[in-house]
C-alpha positions in Angstrom: 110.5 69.1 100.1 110.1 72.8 99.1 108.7 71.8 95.8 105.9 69.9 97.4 105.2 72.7 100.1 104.8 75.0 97.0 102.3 72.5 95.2 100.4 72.1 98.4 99.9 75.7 98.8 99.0 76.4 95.3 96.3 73.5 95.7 95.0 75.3 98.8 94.7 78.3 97.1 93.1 77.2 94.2 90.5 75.2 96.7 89.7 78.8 98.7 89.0 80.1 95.1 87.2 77.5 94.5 84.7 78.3 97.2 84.8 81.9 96.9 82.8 81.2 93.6 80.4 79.0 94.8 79.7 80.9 97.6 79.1 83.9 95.1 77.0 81.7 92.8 75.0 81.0 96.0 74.3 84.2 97.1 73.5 85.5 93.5 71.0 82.4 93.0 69.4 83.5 95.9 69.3 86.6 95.1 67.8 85.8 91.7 65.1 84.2 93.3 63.9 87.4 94.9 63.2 88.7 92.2 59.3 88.2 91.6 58.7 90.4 87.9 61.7 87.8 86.2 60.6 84.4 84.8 62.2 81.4 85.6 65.0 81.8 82.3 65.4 85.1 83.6 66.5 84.5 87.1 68.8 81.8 85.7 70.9 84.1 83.3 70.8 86.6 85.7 72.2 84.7 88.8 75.0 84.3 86.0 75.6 88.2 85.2 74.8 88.9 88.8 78.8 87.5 89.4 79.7 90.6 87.5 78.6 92.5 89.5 81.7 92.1 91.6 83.6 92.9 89.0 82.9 96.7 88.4 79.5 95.7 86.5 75.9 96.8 86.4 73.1 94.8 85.8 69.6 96.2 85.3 66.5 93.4 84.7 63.1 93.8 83.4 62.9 97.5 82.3 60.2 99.4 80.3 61.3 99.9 76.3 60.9 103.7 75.5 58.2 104.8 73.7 55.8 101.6 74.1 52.7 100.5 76.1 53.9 97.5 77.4 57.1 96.2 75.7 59.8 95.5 78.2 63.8 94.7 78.0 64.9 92.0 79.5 67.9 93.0 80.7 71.0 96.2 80.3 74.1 95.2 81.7 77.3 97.8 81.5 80.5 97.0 82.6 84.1 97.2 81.6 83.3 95.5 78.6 81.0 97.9 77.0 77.0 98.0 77.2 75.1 94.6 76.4 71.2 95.0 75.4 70.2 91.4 76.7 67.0 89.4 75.3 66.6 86.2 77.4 65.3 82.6 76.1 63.8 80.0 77.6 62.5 77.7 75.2 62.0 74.4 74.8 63.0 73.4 71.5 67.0 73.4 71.2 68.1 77.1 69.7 70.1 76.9 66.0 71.6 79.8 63.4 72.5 78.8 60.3 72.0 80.4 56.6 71.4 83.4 58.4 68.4 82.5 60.3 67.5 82.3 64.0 65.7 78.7 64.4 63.6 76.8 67.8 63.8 73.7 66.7 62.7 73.6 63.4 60.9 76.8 63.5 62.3 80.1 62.7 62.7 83.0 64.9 64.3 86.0 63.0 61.2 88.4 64.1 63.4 87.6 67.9 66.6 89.1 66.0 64.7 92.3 64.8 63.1 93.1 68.3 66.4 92.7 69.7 68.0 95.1 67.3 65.7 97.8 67.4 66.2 97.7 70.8 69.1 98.1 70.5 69.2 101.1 68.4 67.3 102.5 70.8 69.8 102.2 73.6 72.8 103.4 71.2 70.4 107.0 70.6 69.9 106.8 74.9 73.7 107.0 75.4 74.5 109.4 72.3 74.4 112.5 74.9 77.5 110.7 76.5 79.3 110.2 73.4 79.7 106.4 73.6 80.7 105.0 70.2 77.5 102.5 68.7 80.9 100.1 68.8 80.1 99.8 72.3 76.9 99.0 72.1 76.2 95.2 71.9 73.3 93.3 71.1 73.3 89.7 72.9 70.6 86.9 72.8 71.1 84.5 75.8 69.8 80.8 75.8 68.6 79.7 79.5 69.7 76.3 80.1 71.6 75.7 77.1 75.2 75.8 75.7 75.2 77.5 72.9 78.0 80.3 70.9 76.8 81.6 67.8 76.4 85.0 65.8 73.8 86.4 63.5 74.7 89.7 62.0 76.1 92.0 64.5 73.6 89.7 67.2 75.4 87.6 69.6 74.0 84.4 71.0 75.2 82.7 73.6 74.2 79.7 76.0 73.6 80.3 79.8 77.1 78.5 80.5 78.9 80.9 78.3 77.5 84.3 78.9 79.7 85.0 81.6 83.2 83.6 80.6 82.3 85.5 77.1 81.4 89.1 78.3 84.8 88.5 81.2 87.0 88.0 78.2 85.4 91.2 76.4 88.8 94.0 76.2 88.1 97.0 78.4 86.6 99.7 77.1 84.8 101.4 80.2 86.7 102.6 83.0 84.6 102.5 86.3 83.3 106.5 86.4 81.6 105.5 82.6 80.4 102.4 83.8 78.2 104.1 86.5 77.6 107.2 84.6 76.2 105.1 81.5 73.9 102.9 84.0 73.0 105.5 86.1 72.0 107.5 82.4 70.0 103.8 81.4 68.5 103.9 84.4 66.7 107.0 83.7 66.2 106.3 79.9 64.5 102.9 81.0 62.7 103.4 83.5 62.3 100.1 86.1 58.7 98.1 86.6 58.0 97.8 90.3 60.0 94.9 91.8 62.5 94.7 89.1 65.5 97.0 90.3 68.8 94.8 90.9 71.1 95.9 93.4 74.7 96.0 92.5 76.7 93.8 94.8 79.6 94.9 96.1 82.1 92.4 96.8 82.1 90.4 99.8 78.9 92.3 100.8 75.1 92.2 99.8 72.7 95.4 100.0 71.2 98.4 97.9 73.2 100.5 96.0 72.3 104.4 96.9 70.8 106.1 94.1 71.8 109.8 93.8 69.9 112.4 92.6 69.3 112.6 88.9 70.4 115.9 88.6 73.9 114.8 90.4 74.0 111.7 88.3 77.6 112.6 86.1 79.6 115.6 84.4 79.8 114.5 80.8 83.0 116.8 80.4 84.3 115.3 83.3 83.8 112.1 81.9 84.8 112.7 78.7 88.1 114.4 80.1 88.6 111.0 82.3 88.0 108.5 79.4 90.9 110.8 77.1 93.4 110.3 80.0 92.8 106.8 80.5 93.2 106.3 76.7 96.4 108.4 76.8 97.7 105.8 79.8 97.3 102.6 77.9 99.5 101.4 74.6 99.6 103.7 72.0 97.8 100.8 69.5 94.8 101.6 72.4 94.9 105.3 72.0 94.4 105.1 68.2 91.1 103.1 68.2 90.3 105.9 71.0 86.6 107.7 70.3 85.9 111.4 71.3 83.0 111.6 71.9 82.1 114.8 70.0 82.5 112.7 67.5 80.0 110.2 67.6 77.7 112.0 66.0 79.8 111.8 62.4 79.9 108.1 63.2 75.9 107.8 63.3 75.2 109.9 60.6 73.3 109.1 58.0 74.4 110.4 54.8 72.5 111.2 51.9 75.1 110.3 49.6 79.2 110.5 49.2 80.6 112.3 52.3 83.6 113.4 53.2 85.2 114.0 56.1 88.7 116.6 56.6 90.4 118.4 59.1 93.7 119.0 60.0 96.3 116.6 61.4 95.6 115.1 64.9 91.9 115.4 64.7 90.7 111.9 64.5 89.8 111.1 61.0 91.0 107.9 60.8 89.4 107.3 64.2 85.9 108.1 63.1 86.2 106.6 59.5 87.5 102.9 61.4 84.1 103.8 63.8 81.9 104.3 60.9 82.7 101.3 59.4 82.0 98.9 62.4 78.8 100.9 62.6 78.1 100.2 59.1 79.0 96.8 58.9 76.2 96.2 61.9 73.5 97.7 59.5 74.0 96.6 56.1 73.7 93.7 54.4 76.5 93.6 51.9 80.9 93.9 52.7 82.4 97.5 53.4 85.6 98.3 51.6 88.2 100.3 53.4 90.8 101.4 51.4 93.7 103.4 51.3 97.0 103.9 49.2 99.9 103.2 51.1 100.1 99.1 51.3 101.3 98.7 55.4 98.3 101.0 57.0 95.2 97.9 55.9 97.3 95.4 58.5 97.2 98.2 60.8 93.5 99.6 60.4 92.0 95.8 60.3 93.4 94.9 63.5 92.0 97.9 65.2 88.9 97.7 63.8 88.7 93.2 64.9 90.1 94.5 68.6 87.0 97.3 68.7 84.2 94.9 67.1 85.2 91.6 66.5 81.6 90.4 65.6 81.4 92.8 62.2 85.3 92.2 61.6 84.6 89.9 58.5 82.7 91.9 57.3 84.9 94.9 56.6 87.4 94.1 53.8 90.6 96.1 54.5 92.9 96.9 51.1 95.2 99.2 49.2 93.8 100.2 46.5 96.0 98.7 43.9 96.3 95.3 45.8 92.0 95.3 45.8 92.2 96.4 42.0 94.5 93.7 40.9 92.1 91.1 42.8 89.3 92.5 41.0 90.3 92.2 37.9 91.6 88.2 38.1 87.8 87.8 39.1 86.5 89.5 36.7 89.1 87.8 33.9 90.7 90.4 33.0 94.0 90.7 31.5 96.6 92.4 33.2 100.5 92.2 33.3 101.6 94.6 36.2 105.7 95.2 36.4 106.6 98.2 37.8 110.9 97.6 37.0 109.6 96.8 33.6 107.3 99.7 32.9 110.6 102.2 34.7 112.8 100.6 31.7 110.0 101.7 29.1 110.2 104.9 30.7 113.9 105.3 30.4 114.1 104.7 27.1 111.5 107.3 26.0 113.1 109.2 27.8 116.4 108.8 25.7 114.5 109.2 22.5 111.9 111.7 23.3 113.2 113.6 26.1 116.7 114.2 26.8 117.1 115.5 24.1 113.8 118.0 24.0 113.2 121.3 25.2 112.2 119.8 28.5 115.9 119.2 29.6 116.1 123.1 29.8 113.8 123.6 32.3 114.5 119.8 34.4 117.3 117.7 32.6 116.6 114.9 35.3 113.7 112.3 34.1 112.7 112.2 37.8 110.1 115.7 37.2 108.9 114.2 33.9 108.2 110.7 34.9 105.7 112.3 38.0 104.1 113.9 35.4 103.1 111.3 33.3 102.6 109.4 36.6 100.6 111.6 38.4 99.3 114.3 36.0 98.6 112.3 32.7 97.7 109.0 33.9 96.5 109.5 37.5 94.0 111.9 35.9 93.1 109.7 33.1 93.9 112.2 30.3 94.1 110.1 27.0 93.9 113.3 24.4 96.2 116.3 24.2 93.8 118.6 24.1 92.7 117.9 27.5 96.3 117.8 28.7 97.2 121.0 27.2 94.4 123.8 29.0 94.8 121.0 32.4 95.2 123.0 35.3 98.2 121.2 37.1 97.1 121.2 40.6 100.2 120.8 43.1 102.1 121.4 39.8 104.4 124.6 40.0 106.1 124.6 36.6 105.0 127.1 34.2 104.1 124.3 31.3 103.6 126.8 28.1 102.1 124.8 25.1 105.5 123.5 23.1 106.4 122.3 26.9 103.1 120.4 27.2 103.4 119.3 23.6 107.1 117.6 24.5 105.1 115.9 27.1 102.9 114.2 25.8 105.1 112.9 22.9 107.0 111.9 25.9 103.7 110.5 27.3 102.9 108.7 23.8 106.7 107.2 23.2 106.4 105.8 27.0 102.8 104.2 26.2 104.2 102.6 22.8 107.5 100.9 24.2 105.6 100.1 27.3 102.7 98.2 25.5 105.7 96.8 23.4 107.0 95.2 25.7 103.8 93.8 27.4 103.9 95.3 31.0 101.1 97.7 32.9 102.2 100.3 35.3 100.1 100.8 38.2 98.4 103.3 36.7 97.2 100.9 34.0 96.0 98.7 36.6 93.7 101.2 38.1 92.2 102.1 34.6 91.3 98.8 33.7 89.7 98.3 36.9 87.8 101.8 35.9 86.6 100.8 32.8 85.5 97.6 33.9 83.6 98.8 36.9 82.0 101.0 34.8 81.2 98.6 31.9 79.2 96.5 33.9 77.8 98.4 36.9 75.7 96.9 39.5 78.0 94.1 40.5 79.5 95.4 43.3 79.5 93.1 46.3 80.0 96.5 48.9 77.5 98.1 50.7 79.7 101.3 50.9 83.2 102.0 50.6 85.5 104.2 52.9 89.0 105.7 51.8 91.4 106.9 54.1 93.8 109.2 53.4 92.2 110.2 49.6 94.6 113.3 49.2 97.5 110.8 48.4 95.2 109.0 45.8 95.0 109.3 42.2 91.5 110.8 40.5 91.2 107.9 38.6 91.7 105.7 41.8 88.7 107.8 43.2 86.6 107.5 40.1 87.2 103.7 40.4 85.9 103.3 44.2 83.0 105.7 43.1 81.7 103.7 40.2 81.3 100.8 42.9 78.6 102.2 45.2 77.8 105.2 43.0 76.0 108.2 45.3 73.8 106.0 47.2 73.6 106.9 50.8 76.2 105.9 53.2 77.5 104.5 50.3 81.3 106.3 49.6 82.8 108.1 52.6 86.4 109.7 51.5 88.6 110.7 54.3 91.8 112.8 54.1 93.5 116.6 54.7 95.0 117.8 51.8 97.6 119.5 53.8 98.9 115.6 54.1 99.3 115.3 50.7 102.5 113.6 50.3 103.1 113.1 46.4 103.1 115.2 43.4 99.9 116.2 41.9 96.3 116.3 42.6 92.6 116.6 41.4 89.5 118.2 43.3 86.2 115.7 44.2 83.8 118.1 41.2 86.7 116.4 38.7 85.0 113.0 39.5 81.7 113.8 39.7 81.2 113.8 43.5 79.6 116.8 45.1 80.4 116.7 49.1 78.7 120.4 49.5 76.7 121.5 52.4 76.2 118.6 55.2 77.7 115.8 53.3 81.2 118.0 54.1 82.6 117.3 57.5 85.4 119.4 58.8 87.0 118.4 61.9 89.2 121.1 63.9 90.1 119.9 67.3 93.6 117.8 67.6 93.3 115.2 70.1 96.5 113.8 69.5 99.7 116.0 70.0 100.8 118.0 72.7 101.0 121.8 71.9 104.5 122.3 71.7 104.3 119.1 69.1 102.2 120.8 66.6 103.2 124.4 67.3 107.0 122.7 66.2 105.5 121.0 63.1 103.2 123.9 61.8 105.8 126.0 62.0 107.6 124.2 59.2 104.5 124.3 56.7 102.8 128.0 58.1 103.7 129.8 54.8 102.8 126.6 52.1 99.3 127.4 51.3 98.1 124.3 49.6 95.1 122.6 47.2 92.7 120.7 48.8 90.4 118.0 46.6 87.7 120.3 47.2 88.8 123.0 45.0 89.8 125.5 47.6 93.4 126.9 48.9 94.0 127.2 52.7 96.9 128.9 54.3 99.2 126.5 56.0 98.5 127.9 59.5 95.4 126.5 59.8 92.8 127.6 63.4 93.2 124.3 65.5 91.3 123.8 68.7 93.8 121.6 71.5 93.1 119.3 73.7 96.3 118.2 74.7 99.1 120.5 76.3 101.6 118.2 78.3 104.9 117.9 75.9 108.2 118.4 74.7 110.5 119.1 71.6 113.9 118.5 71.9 116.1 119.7 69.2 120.1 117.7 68.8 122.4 119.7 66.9 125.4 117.8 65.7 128.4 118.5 63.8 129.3 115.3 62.2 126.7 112.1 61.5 128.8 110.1 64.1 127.9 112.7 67.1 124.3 112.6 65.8 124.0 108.8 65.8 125.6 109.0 69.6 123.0 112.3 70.6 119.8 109.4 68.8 121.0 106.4 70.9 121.9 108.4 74.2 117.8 109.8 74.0 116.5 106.3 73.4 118.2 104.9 76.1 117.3 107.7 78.4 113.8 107.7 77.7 113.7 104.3 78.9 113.3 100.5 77.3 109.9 100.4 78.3 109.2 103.2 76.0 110.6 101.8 72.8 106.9 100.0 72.0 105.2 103.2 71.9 108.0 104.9 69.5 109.5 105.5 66.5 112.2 106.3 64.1 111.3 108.3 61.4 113.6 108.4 57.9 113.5 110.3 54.9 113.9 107.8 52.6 114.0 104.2 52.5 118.2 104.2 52.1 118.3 106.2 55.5 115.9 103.8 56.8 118.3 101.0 56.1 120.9 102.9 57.6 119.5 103.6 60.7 118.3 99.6 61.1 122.1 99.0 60.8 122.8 101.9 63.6 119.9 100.2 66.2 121.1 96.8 65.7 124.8 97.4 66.3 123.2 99.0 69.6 120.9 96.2 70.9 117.5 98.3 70.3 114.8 95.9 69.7 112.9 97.4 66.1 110.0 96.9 64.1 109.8 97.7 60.8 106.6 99.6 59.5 106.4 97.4 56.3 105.7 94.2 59.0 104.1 96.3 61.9 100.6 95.2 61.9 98.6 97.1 64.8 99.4 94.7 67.4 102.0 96.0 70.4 105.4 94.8 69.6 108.8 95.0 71.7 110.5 97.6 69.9 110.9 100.4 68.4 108.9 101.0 65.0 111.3 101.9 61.7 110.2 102.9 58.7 109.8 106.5 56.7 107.6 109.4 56.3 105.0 108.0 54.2 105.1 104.7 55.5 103.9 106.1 59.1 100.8 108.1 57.3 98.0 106.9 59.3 100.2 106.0 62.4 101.0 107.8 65.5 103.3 107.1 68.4 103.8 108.6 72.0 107.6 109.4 71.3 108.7 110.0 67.8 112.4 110.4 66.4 113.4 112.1 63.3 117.1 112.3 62.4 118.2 114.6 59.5 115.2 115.9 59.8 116.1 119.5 58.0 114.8 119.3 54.4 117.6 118.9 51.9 117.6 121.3 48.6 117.1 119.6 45.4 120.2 119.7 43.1 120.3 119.6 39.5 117.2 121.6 39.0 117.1 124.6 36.2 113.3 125.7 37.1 113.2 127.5 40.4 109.2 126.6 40.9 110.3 122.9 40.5 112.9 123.7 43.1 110.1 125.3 45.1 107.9 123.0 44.6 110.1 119.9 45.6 111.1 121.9 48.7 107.5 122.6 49.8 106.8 118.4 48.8 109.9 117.8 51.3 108.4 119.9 54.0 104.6 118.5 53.7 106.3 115.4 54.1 107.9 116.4 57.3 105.2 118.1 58.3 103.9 114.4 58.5 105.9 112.6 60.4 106.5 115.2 63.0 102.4 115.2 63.8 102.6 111.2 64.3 104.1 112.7 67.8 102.1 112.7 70.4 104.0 113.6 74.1 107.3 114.2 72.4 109.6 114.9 69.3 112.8 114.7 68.6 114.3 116.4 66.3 118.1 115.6 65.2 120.5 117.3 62.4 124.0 117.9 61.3 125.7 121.4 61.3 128.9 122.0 60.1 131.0 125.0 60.1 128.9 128.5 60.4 125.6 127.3 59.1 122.7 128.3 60.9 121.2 126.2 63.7 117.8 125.8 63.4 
């Protein structure tokens, strides 16, 4: 019986509904039909949109297009959604898009597609002053009496049936103050023809919406200041796609050739480069490559980038490097036999017959140093004579390398190369040259428009040479993004090494941190405030870099433990008090991928729902995200934890600048992970005895 009742009352319900809407529909035909300036198509589509209107939207119908005689638009509607520049058809023959073309029947209309775009472009320069992202900008052809769903380019076309479903489903990106700021700001960039202003329609009641003043219309900092909260209030995975909008401008630019774009930690890099490649991707005509080195952040970047602008998704090609290298080459047919274990044992056996035993051991008997810098100095640099080797300067490279030292190393470097092509196997290294030389054997087959790399500082200069040689210096065409003070493995190069001049305008430095609170970065620059370090641009900053905050409401909390056991307690106590429902938006930070296995051990024994950053993909998950240091570059999170944080000495080491340079590696590294905290940090280690407390 209570089943039924239940059934019965849902029915009821659903029936009410049911009515509302066709009541709505009702009023918003008629409403339509008031409107003399609109054709007939027009009053149809707009009796649609005009059901918006109850939902927090603005519609505005038949205004005049800047800078013309005559031309008109049909229609601007803003809403949660974003902004939608809206042409209207009403023709007869049945619409079609295929092999890139716009078709009436069986006549082609791609002139309709340009109008619109321009258009378009004019709108995205109307809302620049506000800072809106071109992201949220949307061009949208709708069909009047037809059911259509297609897309052309960044151009969305749609049938009258589907317009409205489709822009309700759109994510929010507009809070309500933006919405009426932005149309309000339309309003005045497109001015109205006489008997085509649409009321807004409040819910449940008809009538003229007041007007206010133009000089009262918004406070762009106020705005600005509201959209920053509301981004703060939603999932962290929403903060991170989140647009300043001082820095639109970057975004839009239009670069004369390679650019590059810096700043400190916290300042939105990332941000703007995912931006600028939606924007890009609406403009050009070929793919955009976004690449970076570490092989978890592509998941990550392309899911933000199909959540902000699912129309120009496919058409950005997210990779790490070496994954996109190796693919290359198979299409290009070229040889390869990557095997990183096997190109190790090469390396261990040169070492036994060419180093152990050399005057290297004196200054680092382990192979650990040596193997870096045949890694990272020789190869990443693409040095294949001594004599270029031997007057190299070593950038991020402390050791004091006299010539018999740099002669041990390479015949280090040449035994290594012999056994390893002995045996058959590339190292990754290899990998990247071949790609190189084959890039640069037969230029002007590059499929890419332009190609962004994130975080360049952890890239190799032959890796940088390689995603030059695709695009070259033609405008827009490479856009490298990355602070050197992030620099997370050994060595480096500067840009004028590769042949890419970034001087003058093509140089962007960003300095305001809109990610972490202030006691958050006053903690974490504290650790790397005397490490002056090498950027790729050939000069040295001082670790304490001049940051502009935005962003003061948060909290460090230091745990000082005396055995592991009373640390692991002091982690899980914090977790738990913190709350379940804010385990999605953390994360637990290790130093190396054995403490990160520890700690998976410590959260499962406890019932804490985890993530792994080596499967974490961008979307919200239950749990808390795992993983170390270099595997959360890119990332940030609300509420970070980092046991063991204190850096650990190195042991074994002869050469005190090795020891100093390992040391000042160690604290980069946590430098790192404690900026991918945004409201708060914790910060756990073990004291025994009278050591200091730090």
């Amino acid at each position: 019986m209570l089943a039924g009742v239940s059934v019965s009352a849902r029915a009821q319900e659903a029936r009410r509904h049911e009515r509302e809407l066709r009541e709505q529909l009702r009023a918003a035909q008629r409403e339509a039909r008031r409107w003399e300036a609109a054709s007939e198509g027009e009053r149809q589509v707009a009796a649609q949109l005009l059901m918006l209107t109850r939902r927090g939207w603005r519609l505005l119908v038949d205004r005049r297009w800047p800078g013309t005689r005559a031309a008109n638009v049909d229609m601007l509607l803003v809403g949660p959604g974003g902004v939608f520049v809206i042409d209207v058809k009403n023709w007869q023959a049945p619409p079609g898009a295929g092999d890139g073309h716009l078709t009436a029947g069986r006549q082609r209309r791609d002139g309709e597609i340009g109008k619109l775009l321009a258009v378009t472009r004019v709108a995205e320069g109307a809302l620049a002053s506000l800072g809106l992202s071109p992201v949220a900008v949307q061009p949208l052809m709708v069909f009047a009496g037809r059911s259509f769903s297609g897309t052309l380019g960044r151009v969305r076309l749609l049938g009258e049936r589907e317009v409205g479903p489709a822009l309700l489903a759109e994510r929010c990106r507009l809070g309500p103050a933006l919405v009426r700021a932005i149309a309000d700001h339309l309003e005045q960039a497109f001015p109205a023809y006489e008997s085509s202003a649409v009321p807004a329609v409040p819910a449940g009641r008809t009538g003229r919406r007041r007007t206010a003043p133009a000089e009262a219309l918004f406070d762009v900092a106020g705005l600005c200041e509201a959209a920053m909260d509301a981004a703060r209030r939603g999932p962290v995975e929403q903060w991170m796609t989140f647009l300043h909008p001082d820095q639109v401008a970057l975004v839009r630019r239009n670069w004369s050739g390679p650019a590059r774009v810096s700043g400190p930690a916290g300042t939105g890099k990332t941000v703007v480069a995912l931006h600028r490649a939606a924007h890009l991707a609406q403009r050009m005509t070929g793919r955009i490559l976004y690449v970076t080195f570490a092989s978890n952040l592509p998941r990550v970047q392309g899911t933000f980038l199909r959540t902000m602008a699912p129309a120009v998704a496919e058409r950005v090609e997210f990779r790490s490097l070496h994954s996109w290298s190796l693919t290359f080459l198979e299409e290009r047919g070229i040889p390869h036999r990557l095997n990183g274990k096997g190109a190790r044992t090469a390396f261990n056996r040169a070492w036994l017959h060419r180093g152990r035993d050399s005057i290297l051991s004196r200054i680092d008997p382990s192979s650990y140093y040596w193997h870096e810098e045949i890694d990272c100095v020789i190869k990443g640099r693409g040095i294949t004579r001594f004599e270029e080797y031997a007057t190299l300067r070593r950038h991020r490279r402390r050791a004091n390398l006299r010539r018999p030292h740099r002669e041990a190393v390479w015949a280090l470097y040449e035994e290594y190369e012999r056994v390893r092509a002995e045996r058959g196997v590339h190292d990754f290294n290899d990998v990247l040259a071949l790609a190189l030389a084959e890039a640069r054997a037969r230029p002007g087959r590059s499929p890419y428009s332009a190609v962004i790399a994130d975080e360049v500082q952890d890239l190799t200069l032959v890796g940088v040479c390689l995603l030059h040689a695709l695009v070259g210096d033609a405008p827009n065409g490479l856009l490298l993004v990355g602070d050197g003070q992030q620099a997370v493995y050994p060595g480096g190069f500067r840009l004028s090494d590769a042949g890419i001049d970034v001087r003058g305008d093509r140089g962007q430095v960003l300095r305001t941190n809109y990610r972490n609170a202030r006691q958050v970065l006053d903690a974490a620059l504290a650790v790397v405030a005397d490490d002056a370090f090498d950027d790729i641009d050939g000069t040295r900053p001082a670790g304490l870099r001049d940051i502009d905050l935005t962003y003061h409401d948060g909290q460090v909390v230091r745990s000082v433990s005396r055995t592991p056991a009373e640390q692991d307690a002091a982690l899980l106590a914090a977790l738990h008090a913190r709350g379940e429902a804010s385990w999605p938006d953390s994360a637990l930070l290790c130093r190396s991928p054995r403490e990160t296995d520890r700690y998976q051990r410590l959260l499962d024994r406890a019932g804490i729902a985890h993530c792994s950053l080596e499967r974490y993909d961008g979307h919200p998950v239950p749990g808390v995200k795992l993983g170390s240091y270099r595997r959360a570059k890119g990332l940030e999170f609300k509420h970070v934890y980092l046991p063991d944080h204190d850096p650990v000495r190195p042991r074994g080491t002869v050469d005190e600048d090795i020891a100093q340079e390992r040391e000042e590696l160690a604290r980069t590294r946590l430098f790192v992970a404690m900026t991918r905290a945004r409201d708060t940090l914790w910060l756990g280690s073990v004291c025994r005895g009278d050591e200091a407390v730090r």
